[in-house]
N, C-alpha and C positions, 0 to 999 in steps of 0.2 A: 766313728761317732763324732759327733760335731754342735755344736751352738751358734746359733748366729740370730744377728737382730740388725735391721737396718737404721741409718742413724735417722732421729727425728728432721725433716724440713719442713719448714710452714709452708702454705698451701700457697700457688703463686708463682715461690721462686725456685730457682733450677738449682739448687745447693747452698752451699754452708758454706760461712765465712771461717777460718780457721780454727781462732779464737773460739768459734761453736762447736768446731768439730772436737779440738783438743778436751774441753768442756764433755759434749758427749761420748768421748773414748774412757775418757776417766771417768763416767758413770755408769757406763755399760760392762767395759771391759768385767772387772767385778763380779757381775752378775752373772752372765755370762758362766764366768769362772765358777762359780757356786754351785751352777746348775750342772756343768758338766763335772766337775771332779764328785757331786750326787750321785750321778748316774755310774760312775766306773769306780773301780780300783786294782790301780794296775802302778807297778814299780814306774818312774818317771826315766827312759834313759839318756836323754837328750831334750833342751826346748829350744827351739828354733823363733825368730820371730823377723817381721822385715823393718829394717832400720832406717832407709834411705828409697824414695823413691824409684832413683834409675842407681844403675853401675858408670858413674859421674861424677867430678870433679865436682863439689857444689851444691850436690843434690841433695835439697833437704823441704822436708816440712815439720812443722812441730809436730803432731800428729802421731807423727813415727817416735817420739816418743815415752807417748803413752804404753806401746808393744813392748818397747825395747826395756822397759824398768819393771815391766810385768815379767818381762823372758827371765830378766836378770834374778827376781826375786824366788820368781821357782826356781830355776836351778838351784839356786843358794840352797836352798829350803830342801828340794832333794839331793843336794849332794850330786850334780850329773852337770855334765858339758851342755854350755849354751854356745850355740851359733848366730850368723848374723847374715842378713845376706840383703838383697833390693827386692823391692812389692814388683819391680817390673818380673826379674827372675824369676818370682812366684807366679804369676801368673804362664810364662813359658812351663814349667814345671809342670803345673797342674794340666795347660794343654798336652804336652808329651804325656803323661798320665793317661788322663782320658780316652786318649785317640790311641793309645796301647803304641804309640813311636818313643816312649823310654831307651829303644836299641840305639835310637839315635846320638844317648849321650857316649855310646863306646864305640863308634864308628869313627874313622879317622878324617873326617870330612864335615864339615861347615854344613850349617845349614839357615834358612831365613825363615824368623819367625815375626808375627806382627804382632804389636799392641795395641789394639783400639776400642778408648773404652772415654769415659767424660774428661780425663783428666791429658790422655795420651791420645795421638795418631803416630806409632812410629812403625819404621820397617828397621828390624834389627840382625845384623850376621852374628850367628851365635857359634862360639866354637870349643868344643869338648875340650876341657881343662884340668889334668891330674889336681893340681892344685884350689881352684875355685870352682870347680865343678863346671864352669861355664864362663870363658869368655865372650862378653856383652858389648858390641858394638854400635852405633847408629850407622843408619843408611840414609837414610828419609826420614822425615816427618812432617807434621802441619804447622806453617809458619803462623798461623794465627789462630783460629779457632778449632777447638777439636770435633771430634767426629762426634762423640757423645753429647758435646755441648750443643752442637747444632741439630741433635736428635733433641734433644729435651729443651729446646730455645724454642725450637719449633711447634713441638707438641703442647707445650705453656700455650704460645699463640693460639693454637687450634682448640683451647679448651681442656686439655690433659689434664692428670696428676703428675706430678715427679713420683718417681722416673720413669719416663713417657715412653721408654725404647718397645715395650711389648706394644701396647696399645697403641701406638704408630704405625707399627706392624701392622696390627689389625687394620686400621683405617687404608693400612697401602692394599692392602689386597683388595680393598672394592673397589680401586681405582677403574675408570673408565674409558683415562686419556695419560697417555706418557709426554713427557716433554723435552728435547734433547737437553742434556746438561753441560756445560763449558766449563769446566776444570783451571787453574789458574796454575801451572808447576815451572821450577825454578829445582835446578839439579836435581829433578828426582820428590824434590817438597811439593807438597801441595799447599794451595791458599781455600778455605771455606771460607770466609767471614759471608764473601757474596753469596752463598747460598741460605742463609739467615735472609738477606736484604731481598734474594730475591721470592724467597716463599712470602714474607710480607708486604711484598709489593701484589703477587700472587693474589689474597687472602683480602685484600684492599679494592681487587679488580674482579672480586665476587667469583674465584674460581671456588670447586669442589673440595670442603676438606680432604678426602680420599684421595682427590690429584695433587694436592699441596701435600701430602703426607709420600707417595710417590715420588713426588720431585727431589723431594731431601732423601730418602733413600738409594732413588739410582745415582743422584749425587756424590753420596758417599762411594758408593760402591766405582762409582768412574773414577774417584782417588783412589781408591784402595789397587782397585786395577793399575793404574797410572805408575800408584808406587811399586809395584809389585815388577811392572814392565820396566820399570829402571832397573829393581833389585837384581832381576835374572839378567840383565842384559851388561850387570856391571859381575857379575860375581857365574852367572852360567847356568846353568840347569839345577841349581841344586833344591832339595827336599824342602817344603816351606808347610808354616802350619799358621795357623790363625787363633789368637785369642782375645779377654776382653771382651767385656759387653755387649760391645756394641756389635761384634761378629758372631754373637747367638743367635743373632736374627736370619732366621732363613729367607729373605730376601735377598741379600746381601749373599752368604752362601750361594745360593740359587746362580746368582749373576758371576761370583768368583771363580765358581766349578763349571764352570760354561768353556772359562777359557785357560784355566790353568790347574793342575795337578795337584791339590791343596787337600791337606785335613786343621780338620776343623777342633777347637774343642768343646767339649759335650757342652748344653745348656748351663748345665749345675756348675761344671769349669770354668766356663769362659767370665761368669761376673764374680767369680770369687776364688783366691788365687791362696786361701788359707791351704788348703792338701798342697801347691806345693811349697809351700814352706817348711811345713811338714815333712814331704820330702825331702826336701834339703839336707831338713838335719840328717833325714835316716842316710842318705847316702854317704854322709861325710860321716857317718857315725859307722859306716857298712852293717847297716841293718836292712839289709836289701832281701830278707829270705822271702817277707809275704808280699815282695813286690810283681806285678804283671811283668811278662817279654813277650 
């Protein structure tokens, strides 16, 4: 059972200044809350919330904590263990979830999972942790623009709403003409900013929205690949899963499973990483009885 509400953005621009964000977290969150503890009543045995964007030296948005003073208040209030963990973790969580690869936290072996969503392009070595449940590595990422950004950069140009990832989709599938994409990588990182400059150079010189909506897709999808062919090529054949946003789009899928061995996480998973936080807690909690294997 779950609540959710997307944050308000005006019409236009491709996200929230913090300052707005932190604003509308501490006006939703709230509600949100009223609505769901409405609907249930059940003993509270742990609340989990994400504090820190990555598992990083540094890593911080305010943002995080609007969660974090909410997590803290209910526990208080019910008497029960609160946990703490990163929005990145959450989102691998909730992919294992999904895709029913949970076995993968008790296997003695590494595995690469990806985060690509507006905020993230990274390729991460995640490895099974008595302790943290999961150590979280970087491998790659995008040195400039993300993959989500240049999804909804794009789709703005093209006349979209925020946030533009479905209905981009849509528009790539009537494409008519593909266009080879040139990738910019540096150890494994990819560079986007060029794919922004060049769908608008595109879009200028009277192409097809359809094929300008295309171009930034298979774009993506040739970093992702890109990153993916460093990952296994540094670390080996191992088990890799995809989440994030922006890898709901079956496009993207499409093109990934073409050439590599990959699960995905479900639609409802991959843009929202609250189950595994939730997760989180139940496992450090070992509340694992109504969990999937």
């Amino acid at each position: 059972m779950q609540e959710k509400k997307l944050l308000p953005v005006n019409k236009g621009e491709a996200g929230l200044r913090q300052s707005d964000a932190v604003f509308h977290h501490t006006k939703q969150l709230p509600e949100l809350l009223e609505k769901l503890f409405g609907r249930i009543n059940v003993n509270i045995s742990a609340v989990c919330a994400s504090n820190v964007p990555r598992n990083a030296d540094g890593s911080y948005m305010p943002c995080f904590l609007v969660g974090e003073g909410a997590a803290r208040s209910i526990s208080a209030a019910a008497g029960c263990k609160s946990y703490f963990t990163s929005h990145q973790t959450g989102h691998v969580l909730a992919a294992l979830y999904s895709a029913d690869r949970l076995s993968w936290l008790y296997e003695d072996k590494p595995f690469i999972a990806f985060h690509v969503s507006g905020g993230t392009t990274d390729a991460l070595l995640c490895k099974p942790d008595k302790d943290k449940l999961l150590d979280i590595s970087p491998i790659a990422s995008s040195l400039d623009l993300k993959a989500g950004q240049a999804v909804d950069r794009t789709g703005l140009m093209l006349g979209l709403d925020f946030p533009c990832g479905k209905q981009l989709e849509k528009l790539a599938e009537k494409a008519d003409k593909h266009y080879k994409c040139r990738i910019t990588f540096k150890d494994g990182c990819c560079c986007l900013s060029g794919v922004e400059n060049q769908c608008a150079k595109m879009l200028e010189q009277g192409e097809k929205r359809e094929n300008i909506a295309a171009y930034c897709l298979d774009c993506i999808a040739e970093a992702v690949m890109g990153m993916t062919e460093h990952a296994v090529k540094k670390y080996g054949e191992l088990n890799i899963i995809y989440a994030g946003g922006v890898m709901s789009d079956k496009l993207l899928q499409s093109a990934v499973s073409a050439k590599y061995a990959a699960c995905f996480a479900s639609a409802e998973y991959s843009c929202d990483n609250a189950a595994g936080i939730a997760l989180y807690a139940a496992l450090r909690k070992g509340l694992t009885k109504w969990l999937r294997h």
